[in-house]
VEXNU-252569 format. One record per residue (C-alpha): residue number from 1; residue in one letter; x, y, z. Coordinates in Angstrom, 3 decimals. Layout:
BEGIN
+-----+------+----------+----------+----------+
: seq : type :        X :        Y :        Z :
+-----+------+----------+----------+----------+
: NUM :    A :        X :        Y :        Z :
...
+-----+------+----------+----------+----------+
This chain:
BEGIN
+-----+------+----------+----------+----------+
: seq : type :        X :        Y :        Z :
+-----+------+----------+----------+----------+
:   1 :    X :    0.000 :    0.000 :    0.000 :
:   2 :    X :    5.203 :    4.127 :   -1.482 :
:   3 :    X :    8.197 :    6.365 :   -1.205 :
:   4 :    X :    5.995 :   10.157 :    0.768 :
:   5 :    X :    7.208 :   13.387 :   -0.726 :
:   6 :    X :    5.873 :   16.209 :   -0.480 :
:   7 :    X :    4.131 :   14.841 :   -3.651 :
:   8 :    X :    2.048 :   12.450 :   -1.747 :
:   9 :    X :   -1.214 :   12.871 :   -2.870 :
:  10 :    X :   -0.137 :   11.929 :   -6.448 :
:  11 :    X :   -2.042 :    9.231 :   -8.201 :
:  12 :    X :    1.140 :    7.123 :   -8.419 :
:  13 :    X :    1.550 :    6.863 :   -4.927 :
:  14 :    X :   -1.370 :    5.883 :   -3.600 :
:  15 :    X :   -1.794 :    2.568 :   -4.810 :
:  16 :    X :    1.257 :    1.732 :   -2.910 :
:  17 :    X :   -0.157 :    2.548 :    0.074 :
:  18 :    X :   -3.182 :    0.350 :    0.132 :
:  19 :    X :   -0.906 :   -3.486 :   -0.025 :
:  20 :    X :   -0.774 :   -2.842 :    3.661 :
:  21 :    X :   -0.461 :   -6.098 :    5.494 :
:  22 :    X :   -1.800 :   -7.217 :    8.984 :
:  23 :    X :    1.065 :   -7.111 :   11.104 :
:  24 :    X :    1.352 :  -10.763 :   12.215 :
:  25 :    X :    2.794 :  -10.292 :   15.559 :
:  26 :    X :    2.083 :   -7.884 :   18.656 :
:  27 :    X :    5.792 :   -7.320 :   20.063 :
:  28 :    X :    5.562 :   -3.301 :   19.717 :
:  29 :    X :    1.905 :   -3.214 :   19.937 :
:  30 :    X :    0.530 :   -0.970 :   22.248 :
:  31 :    X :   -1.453 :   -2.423 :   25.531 :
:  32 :    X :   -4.667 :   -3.877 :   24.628 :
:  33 :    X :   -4.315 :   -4.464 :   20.711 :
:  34 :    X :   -3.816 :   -7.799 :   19.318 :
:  35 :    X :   -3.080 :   -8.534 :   15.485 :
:  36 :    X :   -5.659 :   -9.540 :   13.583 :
:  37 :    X :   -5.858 :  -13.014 :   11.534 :
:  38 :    X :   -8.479 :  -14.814 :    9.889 :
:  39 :    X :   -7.272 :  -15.857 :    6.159 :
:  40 :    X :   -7.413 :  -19.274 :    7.219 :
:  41 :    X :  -11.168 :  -19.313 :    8.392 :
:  42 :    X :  -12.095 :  -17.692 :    5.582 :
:  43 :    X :  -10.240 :  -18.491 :    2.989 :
:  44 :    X :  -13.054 :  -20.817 :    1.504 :
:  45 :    X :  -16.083 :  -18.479 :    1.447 :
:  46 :    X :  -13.666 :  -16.163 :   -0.128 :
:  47 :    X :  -12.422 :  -19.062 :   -3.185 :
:  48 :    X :  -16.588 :  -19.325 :   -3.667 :
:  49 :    X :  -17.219 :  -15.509 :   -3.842 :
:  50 :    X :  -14.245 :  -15.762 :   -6.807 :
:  51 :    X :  -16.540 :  -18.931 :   -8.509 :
:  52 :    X :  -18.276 :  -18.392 :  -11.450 :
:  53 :    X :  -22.215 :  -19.678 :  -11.152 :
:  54 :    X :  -24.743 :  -21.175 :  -13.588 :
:  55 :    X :  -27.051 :  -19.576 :  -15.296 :
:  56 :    X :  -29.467 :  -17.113 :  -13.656 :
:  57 :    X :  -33.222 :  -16.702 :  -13.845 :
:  58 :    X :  -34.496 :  -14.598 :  -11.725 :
:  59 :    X :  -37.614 :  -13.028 :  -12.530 :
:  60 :    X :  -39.327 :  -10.696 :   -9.606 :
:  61 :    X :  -38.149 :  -13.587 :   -7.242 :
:  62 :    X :  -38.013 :  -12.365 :   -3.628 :
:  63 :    X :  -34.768 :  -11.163 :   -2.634 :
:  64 :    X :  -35.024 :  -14.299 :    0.357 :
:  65 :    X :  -35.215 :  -16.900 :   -2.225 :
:  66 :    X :  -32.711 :  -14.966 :   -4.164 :
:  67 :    X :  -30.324 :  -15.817 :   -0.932 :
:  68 :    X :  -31.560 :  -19.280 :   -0.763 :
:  69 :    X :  -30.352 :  -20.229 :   -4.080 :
:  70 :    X :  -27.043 :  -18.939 :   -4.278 :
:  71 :    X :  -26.520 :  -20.446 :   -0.581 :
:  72 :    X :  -27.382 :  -23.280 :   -2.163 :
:  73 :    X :  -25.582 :  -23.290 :   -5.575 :
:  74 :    X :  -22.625 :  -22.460 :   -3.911 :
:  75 :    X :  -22.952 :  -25.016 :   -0.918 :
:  76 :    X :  -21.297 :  -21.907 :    0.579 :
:  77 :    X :  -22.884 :  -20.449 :    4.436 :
:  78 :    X :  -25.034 :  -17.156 :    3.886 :
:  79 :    X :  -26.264 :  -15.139 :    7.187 :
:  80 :    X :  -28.498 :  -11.969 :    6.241 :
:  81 :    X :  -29.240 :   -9.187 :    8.794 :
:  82 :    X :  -32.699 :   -9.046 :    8.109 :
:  83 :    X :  -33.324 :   -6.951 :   10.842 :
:  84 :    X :  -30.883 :   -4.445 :    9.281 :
:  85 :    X :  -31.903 :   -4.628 :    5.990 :
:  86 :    X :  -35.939 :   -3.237 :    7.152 :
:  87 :    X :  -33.839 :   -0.624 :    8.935 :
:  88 :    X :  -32.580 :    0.155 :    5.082 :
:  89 :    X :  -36.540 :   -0.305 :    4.446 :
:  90 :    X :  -35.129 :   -3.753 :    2.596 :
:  91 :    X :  -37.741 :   -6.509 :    2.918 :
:  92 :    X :  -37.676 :  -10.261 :    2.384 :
:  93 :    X :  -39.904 :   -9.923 :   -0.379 :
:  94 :    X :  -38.020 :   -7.282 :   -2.085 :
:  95 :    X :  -38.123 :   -8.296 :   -6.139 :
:  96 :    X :  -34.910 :   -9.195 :   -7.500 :
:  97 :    X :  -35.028 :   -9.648 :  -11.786 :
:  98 :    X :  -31.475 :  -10.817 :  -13.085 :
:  99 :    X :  -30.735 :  -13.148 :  -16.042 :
: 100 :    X :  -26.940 :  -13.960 :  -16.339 :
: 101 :    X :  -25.327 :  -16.399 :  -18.294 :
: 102 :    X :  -22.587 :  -18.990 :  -16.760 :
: 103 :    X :  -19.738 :  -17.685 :  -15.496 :
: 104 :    X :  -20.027 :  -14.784 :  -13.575 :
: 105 :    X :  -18.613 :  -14.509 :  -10.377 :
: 106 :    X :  -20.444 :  -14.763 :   -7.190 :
: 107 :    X :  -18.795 :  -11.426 :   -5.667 :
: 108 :    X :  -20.237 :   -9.484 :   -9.269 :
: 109 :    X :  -23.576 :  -11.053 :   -8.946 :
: 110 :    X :  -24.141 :   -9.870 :   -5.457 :
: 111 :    X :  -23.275 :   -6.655 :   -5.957 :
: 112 :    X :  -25.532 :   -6.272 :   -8.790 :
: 113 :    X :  -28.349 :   -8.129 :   -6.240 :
: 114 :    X :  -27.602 :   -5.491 :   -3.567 :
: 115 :    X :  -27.674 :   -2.784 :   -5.700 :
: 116 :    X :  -30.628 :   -3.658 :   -7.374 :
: 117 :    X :  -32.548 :   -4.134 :   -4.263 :
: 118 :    X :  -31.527 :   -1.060 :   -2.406 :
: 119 :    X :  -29.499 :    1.337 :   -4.629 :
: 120 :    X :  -25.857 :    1.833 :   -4.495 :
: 121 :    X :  -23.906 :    1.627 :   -1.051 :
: 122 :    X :  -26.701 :    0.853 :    0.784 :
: 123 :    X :  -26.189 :   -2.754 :    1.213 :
: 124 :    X :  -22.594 :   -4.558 :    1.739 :
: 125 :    X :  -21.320 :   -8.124 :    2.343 :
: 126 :    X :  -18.226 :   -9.322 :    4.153 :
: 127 :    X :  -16.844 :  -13.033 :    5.150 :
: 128 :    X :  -16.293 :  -13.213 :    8.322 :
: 129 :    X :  -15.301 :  -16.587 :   10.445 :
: 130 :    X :  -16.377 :  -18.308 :    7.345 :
: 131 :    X :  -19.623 :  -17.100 :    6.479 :
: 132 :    X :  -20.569 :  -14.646 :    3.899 :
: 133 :    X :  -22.225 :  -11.872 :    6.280 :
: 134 :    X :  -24.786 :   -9.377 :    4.292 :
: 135 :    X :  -25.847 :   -6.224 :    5.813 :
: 136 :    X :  -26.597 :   -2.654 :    5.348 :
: 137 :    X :  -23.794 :   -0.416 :    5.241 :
: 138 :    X :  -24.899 :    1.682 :    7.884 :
: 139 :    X :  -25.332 :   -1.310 :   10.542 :
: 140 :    X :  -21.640 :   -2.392 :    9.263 :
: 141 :    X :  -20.104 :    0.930 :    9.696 :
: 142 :    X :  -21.262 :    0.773 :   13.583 :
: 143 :    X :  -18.893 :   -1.871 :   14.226 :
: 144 :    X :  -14.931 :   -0.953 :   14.620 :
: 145 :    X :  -12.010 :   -3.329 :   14.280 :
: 146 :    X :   -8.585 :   -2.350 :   15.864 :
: 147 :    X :   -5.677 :   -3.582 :   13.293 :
: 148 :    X :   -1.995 :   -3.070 :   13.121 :
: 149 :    X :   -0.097 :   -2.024 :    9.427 :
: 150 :    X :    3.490 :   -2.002 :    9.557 :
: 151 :    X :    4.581 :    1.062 :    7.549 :
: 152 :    X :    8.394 :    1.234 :    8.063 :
: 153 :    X :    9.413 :    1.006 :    4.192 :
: 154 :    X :    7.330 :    4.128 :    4.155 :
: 155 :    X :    8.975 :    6.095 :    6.150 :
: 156 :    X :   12.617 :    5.955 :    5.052 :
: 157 :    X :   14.187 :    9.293 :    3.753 :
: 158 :    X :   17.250 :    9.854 :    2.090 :
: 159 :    X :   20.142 :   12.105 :    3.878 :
: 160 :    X :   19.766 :   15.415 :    2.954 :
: 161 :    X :   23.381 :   17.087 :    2.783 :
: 162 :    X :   24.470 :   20.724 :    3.281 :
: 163 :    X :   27.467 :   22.172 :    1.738 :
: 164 :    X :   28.377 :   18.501 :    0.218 :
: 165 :    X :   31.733 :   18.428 :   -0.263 :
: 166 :    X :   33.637 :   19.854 :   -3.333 :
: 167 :    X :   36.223 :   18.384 :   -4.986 :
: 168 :    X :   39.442 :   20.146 :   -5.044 :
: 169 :    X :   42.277 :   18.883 :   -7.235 :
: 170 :    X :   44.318 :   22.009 :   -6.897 :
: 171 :    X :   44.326 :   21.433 :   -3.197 :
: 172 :    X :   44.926 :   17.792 :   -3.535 :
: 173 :    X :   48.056 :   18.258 :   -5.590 :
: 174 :    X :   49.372 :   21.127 :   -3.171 :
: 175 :    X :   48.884 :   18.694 :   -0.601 :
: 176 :    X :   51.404 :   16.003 :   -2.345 :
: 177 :    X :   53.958 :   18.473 :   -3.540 :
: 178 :    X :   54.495 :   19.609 :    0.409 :
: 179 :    X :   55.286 :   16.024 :    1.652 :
: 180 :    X :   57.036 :   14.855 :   -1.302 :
: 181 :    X :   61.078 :   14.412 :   -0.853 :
: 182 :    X :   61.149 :   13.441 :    2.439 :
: 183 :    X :   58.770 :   10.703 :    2.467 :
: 184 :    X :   57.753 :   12.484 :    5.628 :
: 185 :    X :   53.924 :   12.293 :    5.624 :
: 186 :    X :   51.877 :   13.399 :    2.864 :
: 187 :    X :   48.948 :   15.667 :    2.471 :
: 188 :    X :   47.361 :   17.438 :    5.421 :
: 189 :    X :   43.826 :   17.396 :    6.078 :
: 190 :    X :   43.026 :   20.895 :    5.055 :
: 191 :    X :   44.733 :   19.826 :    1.930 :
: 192 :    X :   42.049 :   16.760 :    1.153 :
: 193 :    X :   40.699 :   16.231 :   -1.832 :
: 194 :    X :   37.181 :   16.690 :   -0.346 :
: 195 :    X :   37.531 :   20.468 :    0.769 :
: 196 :    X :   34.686 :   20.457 :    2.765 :
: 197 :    X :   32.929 :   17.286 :    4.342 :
: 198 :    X :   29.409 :   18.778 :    4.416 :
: 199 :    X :   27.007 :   18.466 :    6.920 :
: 200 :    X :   23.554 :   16.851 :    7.640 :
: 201 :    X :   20.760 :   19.073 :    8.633 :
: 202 :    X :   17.389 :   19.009 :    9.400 :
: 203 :    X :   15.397 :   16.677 :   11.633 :
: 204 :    X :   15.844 :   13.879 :   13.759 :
: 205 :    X :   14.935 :   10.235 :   12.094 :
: 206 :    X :   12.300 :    9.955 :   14.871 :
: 207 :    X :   11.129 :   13.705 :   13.866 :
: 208 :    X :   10.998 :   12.776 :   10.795 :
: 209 :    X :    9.146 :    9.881 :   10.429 :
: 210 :    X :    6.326 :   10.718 :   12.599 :
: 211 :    X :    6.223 :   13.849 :   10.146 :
: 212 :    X :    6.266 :   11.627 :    7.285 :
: 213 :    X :    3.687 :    9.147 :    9.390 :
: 214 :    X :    1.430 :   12.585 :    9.725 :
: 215 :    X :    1.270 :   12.552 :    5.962 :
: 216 :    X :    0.619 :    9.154 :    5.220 :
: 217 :    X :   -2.121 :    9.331 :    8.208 :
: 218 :    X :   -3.505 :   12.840 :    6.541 :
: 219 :    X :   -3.485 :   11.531 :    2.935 :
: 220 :    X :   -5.781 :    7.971 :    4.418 :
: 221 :    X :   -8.104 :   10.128 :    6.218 :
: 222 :    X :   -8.468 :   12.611 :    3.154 :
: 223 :    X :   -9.182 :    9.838 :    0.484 :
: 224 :    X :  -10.432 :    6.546 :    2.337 :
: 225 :    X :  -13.952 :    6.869 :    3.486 :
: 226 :    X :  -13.238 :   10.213 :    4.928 :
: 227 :    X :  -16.848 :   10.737 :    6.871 :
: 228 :    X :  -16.091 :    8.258 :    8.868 :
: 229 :    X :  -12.905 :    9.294 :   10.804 :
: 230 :    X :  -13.367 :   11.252 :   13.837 :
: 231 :    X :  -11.002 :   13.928 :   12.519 :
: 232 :    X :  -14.005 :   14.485 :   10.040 :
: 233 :    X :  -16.704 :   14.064 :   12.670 :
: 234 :    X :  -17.215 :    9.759 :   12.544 :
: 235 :    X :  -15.612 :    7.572 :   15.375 :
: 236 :    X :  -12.707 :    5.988 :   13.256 :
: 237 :    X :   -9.345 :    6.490 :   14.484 :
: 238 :    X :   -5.587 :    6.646 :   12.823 :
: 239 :    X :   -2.293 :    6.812 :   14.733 :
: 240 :    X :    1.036 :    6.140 :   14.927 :
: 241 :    X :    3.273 :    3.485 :   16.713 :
: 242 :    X :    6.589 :    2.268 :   16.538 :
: 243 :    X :    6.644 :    2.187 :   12.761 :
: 244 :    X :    3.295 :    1.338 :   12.751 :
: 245 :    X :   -0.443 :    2.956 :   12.012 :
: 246 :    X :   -2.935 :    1.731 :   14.551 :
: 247 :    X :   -6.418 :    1.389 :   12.910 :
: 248 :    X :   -9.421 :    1.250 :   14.614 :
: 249 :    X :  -12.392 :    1.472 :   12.365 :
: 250 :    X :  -15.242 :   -0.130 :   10.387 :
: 251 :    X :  -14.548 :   -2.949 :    8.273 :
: 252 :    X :  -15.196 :   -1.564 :    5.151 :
: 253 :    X :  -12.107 :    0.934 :    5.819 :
: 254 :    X :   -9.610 :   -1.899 :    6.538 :
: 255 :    X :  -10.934 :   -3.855 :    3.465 :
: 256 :    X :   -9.545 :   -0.267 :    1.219 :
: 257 :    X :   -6.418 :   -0.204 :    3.385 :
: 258 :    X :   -5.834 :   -3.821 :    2.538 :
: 259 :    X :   -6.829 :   -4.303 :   -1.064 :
: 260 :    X :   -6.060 :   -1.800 :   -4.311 :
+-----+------+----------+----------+----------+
């Protein structure tokens, strides 16, 4: 999920920033959050979201039976908030006409379902400990998971040098004209061939990186979902550890930070 400059909102960077892993292991974790991990669990409802399915019919059938069926078809477990769908003003009954041929994927055939049943964003699904979870956004957004990204490959900066050093040849050759003869112990320093060493300036690497970390945090807030972080008014929150951002947020936040 890229090298921060100044530039950081650039379209080329961003990208970078979003293969973010899980941090796999809690030794600079702050008390009280735990990496996350469930690839394993749900690493098969995933594989049947990616499947491609039959044929589809569906002609005004109820968006229930809808459910049924690909449940069903996909031998794959389905749990629907029902509750937060008539929230949404989503009923069982809700209509649902489709016809696709073979071979589109489950994942493109439920969002078409979702969106055809309540508009745009207003319904999402998720796996989660091996069941393919739908719900309405809203309800979804309530809930906020804590997760760890490891960001020091961000946050590396190149030395910037002051007065680098020049290269003097005249001063170099001075140098080895007054020891020649006596074999008595060549050039002096002032006579180097670097006349001037230079000097670092600017901030301390800590300094620095939690600047650069401020950036990175600023340009997630800005772009990813940005009504939902507190800084904006919502209850998500963004800081920065030990080389790491600690995330606590909805899931559909950490599903951006982890994915293109």
């Amino acid at each position: 999920m890229p090298r921060f400059s100044k530039a950081i909102a650039s379209a080329a960077v961003l990208p970078c920033l979003f293969f973010l892993t899980v941090r796999s292991y809690a030794d600079d974790l702050p008390p009280g959050v735990q990496p996350h991990n469930t690839a394993a669990g749900n690493a098969a409802p995933r594989h049947a979201l990616d499947r491609p399915l039959p044929e589809l019919k569906f002609n005004a059938t109820p968006l229930s039976d809808v459910m049924d069926f690909l449940a069903d078809t996909t031998e794959s477990n389905f749990s629907v908030d029902w509750k937060a769908l008539d929230a949404a003003h989503i009923a069982k009954d809700t209509p649902i006409t489709l016809r696709m041929s073979r071979g589109v994927s489950m994942h493109k055939v439920l969002d078409m379902i979702l969106d055809q049943a309540a508009g745009k964003g207003v319904l999402t699904f998720y796996v989660s400990e091996g069941v393919i979870e739908i719900t309405s956004q809203e309800s979804s957004d309530k809930v906020l998971y804590s997760r760890v990204y490891p960001i020091q490959d961000l946050l590396f900066q190149p030395t910037d040098y002051n007065n680098a050093p020049n290269l003097s040849l005249q001063n170099a050759g001075q140098g080895q004209s007054a020891g020649g003869g006596g074999g008595g112990g060549g050039a002096s320093s002032s006579n180097s061939l670097f006349t001037d060493t230079g000097s670092t300036s600017g901030k301390s690497t800590a300094t620095a990186q939690a600047d650069r970390a401020a950036e990175i945090i600023k340009l997630i807030t800005d772009t990813v979902r940005p009504e939902l972080w507190q800084a904006n008014g919502g209850t998500a929150t963004i800081s920065f550890f030990r080389g790491n951002l600690i995330v606590n947020a909805p899931r559909s936040i950490h599903q951006m930070l982890e994915s293109q």
